[in-house]
N, C-alpha and C positions, 0 to 999 in steps of 0.2 A: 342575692337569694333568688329563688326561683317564685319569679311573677305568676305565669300564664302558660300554658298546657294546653295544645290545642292538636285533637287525634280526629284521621279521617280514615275509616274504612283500615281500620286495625284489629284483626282477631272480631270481636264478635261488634267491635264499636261502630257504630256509621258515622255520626258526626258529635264531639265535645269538645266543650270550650271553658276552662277552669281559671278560676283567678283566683290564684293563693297569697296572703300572706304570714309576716313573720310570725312568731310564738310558733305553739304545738297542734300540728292538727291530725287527728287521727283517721282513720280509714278503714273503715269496718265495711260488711255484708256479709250472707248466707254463704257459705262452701261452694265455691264454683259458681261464684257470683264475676267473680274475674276482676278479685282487686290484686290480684297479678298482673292485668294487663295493663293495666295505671304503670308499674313498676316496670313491664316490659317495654312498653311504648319510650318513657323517660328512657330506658337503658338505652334503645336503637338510638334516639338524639346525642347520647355518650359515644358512643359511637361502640355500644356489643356487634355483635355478629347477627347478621339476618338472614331470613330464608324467606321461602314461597307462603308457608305457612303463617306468617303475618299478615298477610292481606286475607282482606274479607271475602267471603266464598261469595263470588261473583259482581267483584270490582276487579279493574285492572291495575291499581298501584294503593297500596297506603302510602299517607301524608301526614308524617308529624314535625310538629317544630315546639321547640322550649325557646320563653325567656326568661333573661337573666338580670335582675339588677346588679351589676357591677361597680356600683361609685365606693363600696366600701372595700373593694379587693382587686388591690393592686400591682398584685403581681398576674391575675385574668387581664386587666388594662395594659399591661407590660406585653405581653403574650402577643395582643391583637395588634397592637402597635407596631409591635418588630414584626408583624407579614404585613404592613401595611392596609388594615384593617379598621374598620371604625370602631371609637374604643369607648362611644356615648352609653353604650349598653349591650347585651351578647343574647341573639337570635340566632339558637341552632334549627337547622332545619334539615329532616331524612325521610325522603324515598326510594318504599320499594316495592320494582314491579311484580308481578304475576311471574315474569320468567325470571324473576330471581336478580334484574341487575336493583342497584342502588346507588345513589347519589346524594351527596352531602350539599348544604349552604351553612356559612359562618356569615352572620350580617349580610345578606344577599349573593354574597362573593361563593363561586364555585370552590370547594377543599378536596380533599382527601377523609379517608373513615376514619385513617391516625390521626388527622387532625382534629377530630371530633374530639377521641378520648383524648387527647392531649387537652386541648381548653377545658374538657369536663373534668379532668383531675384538679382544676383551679375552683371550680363550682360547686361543688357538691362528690358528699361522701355517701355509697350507699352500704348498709349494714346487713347482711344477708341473714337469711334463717336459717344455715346451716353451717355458720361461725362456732356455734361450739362443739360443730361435730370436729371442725375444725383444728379445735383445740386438741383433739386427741392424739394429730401428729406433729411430734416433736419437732421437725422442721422448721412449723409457722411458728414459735415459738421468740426465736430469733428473728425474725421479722418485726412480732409485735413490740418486741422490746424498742429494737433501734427506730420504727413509728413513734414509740412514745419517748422518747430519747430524741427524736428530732435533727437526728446528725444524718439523712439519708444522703446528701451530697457525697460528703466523705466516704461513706461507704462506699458507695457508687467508684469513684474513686480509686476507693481501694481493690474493688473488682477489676476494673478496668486494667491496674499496673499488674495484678497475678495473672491476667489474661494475655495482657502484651506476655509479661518474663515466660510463661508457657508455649507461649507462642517460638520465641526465641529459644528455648531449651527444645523444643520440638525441631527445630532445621538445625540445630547442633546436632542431634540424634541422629538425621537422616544422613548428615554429612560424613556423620562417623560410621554410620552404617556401609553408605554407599562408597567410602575411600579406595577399594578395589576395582570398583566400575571406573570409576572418578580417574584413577589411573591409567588404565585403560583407555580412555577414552581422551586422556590428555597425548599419549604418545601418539594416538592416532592422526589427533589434531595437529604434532608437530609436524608430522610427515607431512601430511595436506596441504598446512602451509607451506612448507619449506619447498614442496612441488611445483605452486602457487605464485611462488618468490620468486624458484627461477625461472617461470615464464615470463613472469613481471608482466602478463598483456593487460594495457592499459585501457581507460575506458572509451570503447566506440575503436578502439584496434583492430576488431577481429574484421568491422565492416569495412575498412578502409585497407586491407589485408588481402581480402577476397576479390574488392575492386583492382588492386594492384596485378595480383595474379591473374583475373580474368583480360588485365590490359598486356601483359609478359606473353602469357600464354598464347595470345593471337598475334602478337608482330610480326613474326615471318610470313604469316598466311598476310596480312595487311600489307606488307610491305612487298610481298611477290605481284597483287592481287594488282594493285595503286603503281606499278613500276612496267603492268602487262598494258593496263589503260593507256597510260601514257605513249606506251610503243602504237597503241591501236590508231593513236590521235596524233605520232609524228613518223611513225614507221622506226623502225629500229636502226641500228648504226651503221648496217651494212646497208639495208635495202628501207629509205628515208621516202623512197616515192611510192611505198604502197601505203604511208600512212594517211588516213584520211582528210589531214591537213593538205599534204599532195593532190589527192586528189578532186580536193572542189577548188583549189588554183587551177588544175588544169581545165574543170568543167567551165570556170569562169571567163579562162582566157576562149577558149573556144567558141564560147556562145556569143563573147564581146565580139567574135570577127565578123558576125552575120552580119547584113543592111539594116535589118530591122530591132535590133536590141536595144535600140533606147526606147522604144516605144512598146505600147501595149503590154501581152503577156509577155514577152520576153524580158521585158525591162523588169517585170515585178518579179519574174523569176530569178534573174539577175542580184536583185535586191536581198530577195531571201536567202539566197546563197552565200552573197555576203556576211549576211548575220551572222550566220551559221560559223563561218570560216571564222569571224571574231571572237564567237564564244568558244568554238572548239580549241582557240589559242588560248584563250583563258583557264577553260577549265584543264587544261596542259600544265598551263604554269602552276593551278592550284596544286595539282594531282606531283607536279615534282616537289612543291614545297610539303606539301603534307608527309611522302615518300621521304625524305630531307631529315624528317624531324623525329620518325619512325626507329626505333633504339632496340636494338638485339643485344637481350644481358641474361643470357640462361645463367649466369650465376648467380645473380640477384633472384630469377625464379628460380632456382631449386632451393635461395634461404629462404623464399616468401612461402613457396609450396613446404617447405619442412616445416616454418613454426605455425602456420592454418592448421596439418598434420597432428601435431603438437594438439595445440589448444581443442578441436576437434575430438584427441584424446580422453584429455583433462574434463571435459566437459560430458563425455559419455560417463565416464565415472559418476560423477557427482549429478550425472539426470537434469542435467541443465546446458540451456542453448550456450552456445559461445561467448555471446553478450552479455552474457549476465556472471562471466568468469570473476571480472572485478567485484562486484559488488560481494560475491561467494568470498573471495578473497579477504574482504574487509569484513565479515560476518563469522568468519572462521579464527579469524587474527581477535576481533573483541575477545570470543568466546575462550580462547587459548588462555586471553591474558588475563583473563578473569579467574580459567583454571589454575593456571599457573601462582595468583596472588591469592588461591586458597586458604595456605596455612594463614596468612592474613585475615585472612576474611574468619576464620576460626576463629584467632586471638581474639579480633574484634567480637564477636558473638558470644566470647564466654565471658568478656568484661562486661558487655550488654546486660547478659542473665545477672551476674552477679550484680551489678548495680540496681537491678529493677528488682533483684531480690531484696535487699538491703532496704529500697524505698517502699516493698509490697509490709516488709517484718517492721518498718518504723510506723506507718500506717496504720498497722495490724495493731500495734500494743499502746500509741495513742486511742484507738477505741476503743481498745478492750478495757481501759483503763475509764471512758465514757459509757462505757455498757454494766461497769461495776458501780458504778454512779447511779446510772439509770435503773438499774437492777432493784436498788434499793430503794429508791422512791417509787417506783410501779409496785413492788411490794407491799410498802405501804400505803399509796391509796388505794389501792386494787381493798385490799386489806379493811379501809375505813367502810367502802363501797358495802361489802359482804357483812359485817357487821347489819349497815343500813338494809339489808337484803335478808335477814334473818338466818345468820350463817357466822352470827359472832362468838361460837364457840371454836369456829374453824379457824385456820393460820394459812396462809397463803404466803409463799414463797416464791422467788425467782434467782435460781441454781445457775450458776454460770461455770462450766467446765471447759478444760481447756480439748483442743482437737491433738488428735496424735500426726496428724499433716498438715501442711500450709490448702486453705482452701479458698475460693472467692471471698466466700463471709468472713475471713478474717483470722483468727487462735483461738474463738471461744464457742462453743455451744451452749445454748441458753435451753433448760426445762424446769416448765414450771409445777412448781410444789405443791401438795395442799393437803394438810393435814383438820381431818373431819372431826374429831374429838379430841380434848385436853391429855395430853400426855400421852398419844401418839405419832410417830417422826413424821413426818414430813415427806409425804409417797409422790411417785408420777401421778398424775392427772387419771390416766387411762386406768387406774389401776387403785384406785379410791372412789373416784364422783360418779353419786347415782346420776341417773339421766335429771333428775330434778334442779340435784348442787351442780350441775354440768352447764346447764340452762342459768344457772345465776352467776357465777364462776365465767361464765363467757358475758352475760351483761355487764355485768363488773367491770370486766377488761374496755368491753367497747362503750361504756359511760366515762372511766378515765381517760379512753384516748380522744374521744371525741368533748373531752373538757380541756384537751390541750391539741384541738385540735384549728387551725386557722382559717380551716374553710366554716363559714356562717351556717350551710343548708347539710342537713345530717337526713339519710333515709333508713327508717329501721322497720326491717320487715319481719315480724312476726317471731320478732327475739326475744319475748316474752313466752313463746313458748315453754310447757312443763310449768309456768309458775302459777299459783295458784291463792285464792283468800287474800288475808293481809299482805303475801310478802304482793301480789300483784297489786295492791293501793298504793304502796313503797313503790314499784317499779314505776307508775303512772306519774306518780312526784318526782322521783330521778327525771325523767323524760319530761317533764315541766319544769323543771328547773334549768335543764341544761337548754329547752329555748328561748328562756329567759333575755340571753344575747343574740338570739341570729333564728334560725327555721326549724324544727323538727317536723316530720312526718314521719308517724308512725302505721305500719299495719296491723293490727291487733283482733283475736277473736273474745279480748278478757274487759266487762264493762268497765271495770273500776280503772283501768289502762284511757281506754276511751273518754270517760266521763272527766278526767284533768286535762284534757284537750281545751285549749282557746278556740279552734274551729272542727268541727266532724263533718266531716264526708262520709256519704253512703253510699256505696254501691250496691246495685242489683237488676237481674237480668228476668227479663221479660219475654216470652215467647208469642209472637204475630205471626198464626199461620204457618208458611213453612220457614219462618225466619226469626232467629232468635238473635235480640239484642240487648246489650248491658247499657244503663242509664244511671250516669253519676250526679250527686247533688251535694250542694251544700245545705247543710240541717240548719232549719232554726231551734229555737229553745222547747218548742214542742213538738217537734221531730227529733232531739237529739234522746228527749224522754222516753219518745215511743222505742225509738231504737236501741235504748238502754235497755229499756222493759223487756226486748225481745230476743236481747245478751244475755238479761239474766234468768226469764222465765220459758225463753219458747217462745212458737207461731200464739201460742193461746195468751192476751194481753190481761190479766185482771188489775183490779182494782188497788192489789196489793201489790203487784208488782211495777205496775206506773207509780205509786205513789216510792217505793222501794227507789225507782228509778230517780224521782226529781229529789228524792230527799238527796241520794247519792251525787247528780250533777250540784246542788246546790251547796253541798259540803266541797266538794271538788274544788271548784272554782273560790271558794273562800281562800285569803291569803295563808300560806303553812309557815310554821317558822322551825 
């Protein structure tokens, strides 16, 4: 159940700190006192939707956090467990800035907003005040049922499988739609490929292709170039003494004949000349072996220059470098084979449908067949409720029709009955209940389900609404009774509602200057008087109406049976 409520700088709040416990506690003040924002604040910790407009004119962030006692609900422990979360007890925690961002904590640990409403679907139910307008369309109808029926897994469930089979009927559609294109685009494909095939260029071909050719392409010119050096370095075969080799033998013999060539510069000149003469014999013999190994094959370049030619082709087509042919290749060959095992892929896809129809239709008439179940017992305590509710002349019904197509929800439509007088049929909702039987007719509903309902903490705002006199002392007993087991908190502007409360909270707003603030409290027994007094008579308190007042809380609180 929800422990502690603690709101900072929320809507008109600056700073509250609330400590609730279980049984029934009510929540009263003046019109625009802002026991809305009690119910607002809670909602942002569930994780609703927030805006700027929540924070207080001239703070920079609201700060709210709820907690939870959790020891008696086990599947919120389950929840927090499987994210790895502490599961001793459940403190949600939401802000949000000025500029609109927000940010969630579960037990300290940073979450998500889904994650908020997620754990708060385990916590607590809140019952809105515009539930029985609710009621008026036929849709919510079927919801409410399979709530109080209890079966929402399987539904769920059953959604999901007409979702997938629609899903699957839907690319059957497109496939039959498209089989023209589809053709089209398969003979295309064989061409490409079969183009593809017989290049066969393999991968890293093209580059080893280019290299080949750019080495074909220059041999004569290498081999003229590497065959001219060499003449230059031995002279050619007719005339061998103009080669340069020639002639630093001869410089050397000649300088060797002087007196002085072993010594000084002569001698070093000598030297270097030598060198010379050894290397130009060297790089002689390189320049023939290199010439040696030099290979003239214009046949082999005009295959190498035809299939670059080629794939250069292939490649302009298809908008892609040379390199990347293969991989086009294998990309195109999937695709084919994929087109190609269509009719396949069809067969497959309509056995799919048919089978996921088969399990949406078996689905479907297992709950239809719990919906007719349920149908009957929400009728009847819906039924017991309304009696209790001053409404036991009326008949309440829950009509179960079948749908004329397969839909998420199932083969049935669910509307509910309600016939206002003895020995008239049994009409729509919409088209019988004054706004008053509308207002009891939706308490009804949300007192039976929240008596079969698992979560402990129930919020009910201002669902009392339209009721009035006795049947509202009736309403305030329902609503004591059902927190019997676990929490209620009720919003109420009706005394006799409030005065069965176990604890009363008041709200009310006070204006300081240019700043107005809301200040909540918890009432004692003569504050819950005064405030009774002011439910039933007005700002103006007399002597009749406080005593009016304690008599009522003191009846209230007596055991009913």
């Amino acid at each position: 159940m929800l422990t502690e409520l603690a709101i900072r700088n929320f809507a008109i709040v600056d700073h509250l700190e609330l400590e609730l416990e279980s049984g029934m506690t009510a929540i009263t003040g003046e019109t625009g006192a802002g026991k809305s924002i009690l119910l607002g604040a809670l909602g942002l910790c569930l994780g609703e939707r927030a805006d700027t407009g929540n924070v207080r004119h001239g703070s920079e962030r609201a700060d709210i956090s709820a907690r939870f006692d959790i020891s008696a609900l086990p599947r919120a422990q389950a929840w927090l467990t499987g994210r790895d979360l502490p599961a001793d007890d459940c403190l949600l925690r939401r802000v949000v800035t000025r500029g609109g961002r927000s940010k969630a904590w579960i037990n300290g640990q940073p979450v998500t907003i889904a994650d908020l409403k997620a754990i708060g679907e385990h916590l607590i139910e809140i019952h809105g005040q515009h539930a029985h307008q609710a009621l008026l369309h036929e849709d919510t109808h079927l919801r409410l049922l399979d709530d109080f029926a209890g079966h929402g897994d399987v539904v769920s469930a059953m959604a999901a499988t007409f979702q997938e089979w629609q899903e699957i009927r839907r690319r059957l559609k497109r496939m039959a739609n498209d089989s023209d294109e589809l053709r089209a685009r398969r003979q295309l494909l064989h061409y490409q490929v079969e183009e593809l095939e017989l290049l066969a260029l393999g991968d890293g071909e093209s580059r080893q292709l280019e290299e080949e050719q750019e080495a074909l392409a220059h041999a004569e010119e290498r081999l003229r170039e590497a065959q001219f050096a060499v003449s230059c370095c031995t002279g050619d075969n007719e005339n061998q003494s103009g080669g340069a080799l020639s002639l630093l033998q001869q410089a050397i013999s000649h300088l060797s004949t002087l007196p002085d060539s072993n010594r000084g510069t002569l001698a070093e000149a000598l030297t270097m000349l030598g060198d010379a003469l050894i290397n130009i014999e060297e790089a002689s013999r390189e320049l023939s072996h290199y010439s040696a190994g030099v290979e003239l094959d214009p046949e082999r370049l005009a295959q190498v220059e035809g299939r670059l030619a080629e794939a250069h082709r292939i490649a302009r087509k298809h908008h892609v470098p040379p390199e990347e042919l293969a991989a086009l290749h294998q990309q195109l060959a999937d695709e084919l084979a994929e087109l190609d095992g269509g009719d396949n892929t069809l067969d497959t896809l309509a056995a799919q449908a048919a089978e996921l129809e088969a399990r949406w239709h078996k689905q479907a008439t297992a709950i239809s067949k719990q919906r007719l179940s349920a149908a009957r017992r929400l009728g009847k305590e819906v039924q017991q409720q309304l009696t209790f509710l001053a409404m036991d002349k009326a008949r309440f019904e829950v009509a179960l029709e079948a749908r004329h197509r397969p839909a998420p929800e199932g083969l049935d439509r669910a509307r509910f009955l309600i016939s206002a007088n003895p020995g008239q049929p049994a009409r729509p909702l919409a088209k019988v209940a004054s706004g008053g039987e509308l207002s009891r007719i939706s308490l009804a509903i949300q007192v039976v389900a929240a008596q079969h309902s698992t979560i402990p903490s129930l919020v009910f705002d201002e669902v009392d609404v339209g009721v009035s006199g006795a049947t509202a002392e009736v309403v305030g007993q329902l609503l004591r009774r059902l927190a019997s087991n676990g929490q209620i908190m009720t919003v109420t502007h009706l005394p006799q509602v409030a005065a069965q409360a176990h604890q009363h909270l008041h709200i009310s707003k006070h204006a300081e200057e240019d700043d107005t603030l809301t200040q909540m409290a918890l009432l004692d027994e003569a504050g819950r008087v005064g405030e009774l007094a002011r439910m039933l008579g007005g700002m103006t308190l007399t002597d009749q109406t406080l005593a009016h007042a304690r008599e009522m809380l003191s009846a209230s609180q007596r055991p009913h049976h």
